[in-house]
C-alpha positions in Angstrom: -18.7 -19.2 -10.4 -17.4 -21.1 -7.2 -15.3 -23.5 -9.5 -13.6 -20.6 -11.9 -13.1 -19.0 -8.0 -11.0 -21.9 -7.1 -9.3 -22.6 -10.4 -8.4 -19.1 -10.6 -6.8 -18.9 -6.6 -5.2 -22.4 -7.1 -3.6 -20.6 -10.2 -2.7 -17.3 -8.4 -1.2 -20.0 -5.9 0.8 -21.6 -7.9 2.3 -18.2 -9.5 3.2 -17.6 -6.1 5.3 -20.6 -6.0 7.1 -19.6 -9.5 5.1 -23.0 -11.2 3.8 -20.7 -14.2 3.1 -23.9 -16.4 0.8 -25.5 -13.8 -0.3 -21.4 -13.0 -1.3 -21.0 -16.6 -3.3 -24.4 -17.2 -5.4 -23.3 -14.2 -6.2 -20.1 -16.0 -6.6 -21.7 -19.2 -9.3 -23.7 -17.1 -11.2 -20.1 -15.7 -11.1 -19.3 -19.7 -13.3 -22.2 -20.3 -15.5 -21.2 -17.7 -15.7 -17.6 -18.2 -14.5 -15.7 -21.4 -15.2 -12.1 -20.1 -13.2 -12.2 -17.0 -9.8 -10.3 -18.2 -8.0 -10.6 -15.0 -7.5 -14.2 -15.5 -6.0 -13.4 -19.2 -3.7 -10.7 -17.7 -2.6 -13.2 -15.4 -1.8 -15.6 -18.7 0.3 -13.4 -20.2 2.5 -13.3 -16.9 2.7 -17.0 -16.8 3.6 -17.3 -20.3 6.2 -14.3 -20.1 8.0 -16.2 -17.0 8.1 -19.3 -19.8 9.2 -17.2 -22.7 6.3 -17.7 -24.5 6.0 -14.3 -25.7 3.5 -14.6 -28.8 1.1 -16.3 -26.1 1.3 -13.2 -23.9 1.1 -11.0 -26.5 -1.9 -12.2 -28.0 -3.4 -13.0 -24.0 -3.1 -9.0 -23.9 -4.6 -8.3 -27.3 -7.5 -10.4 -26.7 -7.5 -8.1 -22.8 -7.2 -4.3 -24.6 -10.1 -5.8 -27.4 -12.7 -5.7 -23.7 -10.7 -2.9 -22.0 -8.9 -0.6 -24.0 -7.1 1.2 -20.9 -6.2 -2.1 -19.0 -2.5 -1.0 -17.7 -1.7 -4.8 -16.9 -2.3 -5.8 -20.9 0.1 -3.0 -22.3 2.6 -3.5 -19.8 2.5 -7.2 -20.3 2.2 -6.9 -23.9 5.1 -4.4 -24.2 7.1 -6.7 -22.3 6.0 -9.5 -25.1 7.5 -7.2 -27.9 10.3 -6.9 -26.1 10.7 -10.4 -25.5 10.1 -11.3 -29.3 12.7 -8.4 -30.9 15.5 -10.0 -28.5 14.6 -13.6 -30.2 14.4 -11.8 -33.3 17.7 -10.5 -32.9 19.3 -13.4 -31.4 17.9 -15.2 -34.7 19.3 -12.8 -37.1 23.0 -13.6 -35.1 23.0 -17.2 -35.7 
């Protein structure tokens, strides 16, 4: 528990510093670790939304409201991943 500790704050640190590919390896790391802990999911999906990785996040939330069906974090997050994916949809359909 001491090491997914420090992964997880050495990835909350380096959200802090907006470096949300570095911040979302280090929770990838806790993941290993520790499959039940959400929070560190949650905290994904934010990473992966700042990198426009929207299907990540989305499926990061899904995994989140299968443990915890009333996690606000997951359906904000996610519904920020649908949004994210109709813009690229519609941007596609433009081209």
């Amino acid at each position: 528990t001491e090491k997914f500790k420090r992964l997880k704050n050495e990835g909350n640190d380096f959200v802090k510093m907006g470096e949300y590919e570095e911040a979302a390896n280090k929770y990838s790391e806790c993941m290993k670790l520790n499959t039940e802990e959400y929070t560190v999911y949650t905290n994904r999906a934010l990473c992966y939304l700042k990198l426009y990785k929207y299907e990540e996040a989305k499926q990061d939330c899904d995994h989140v409201l299968q443990i915890e069906d009333s996690n606000i974090k997951a359906f904000y997050r996610r519904a920020l991943a649908y949004k994210g994916l109709q813009v690229r949809k519609k941007n596609m359909a433009g081209i």
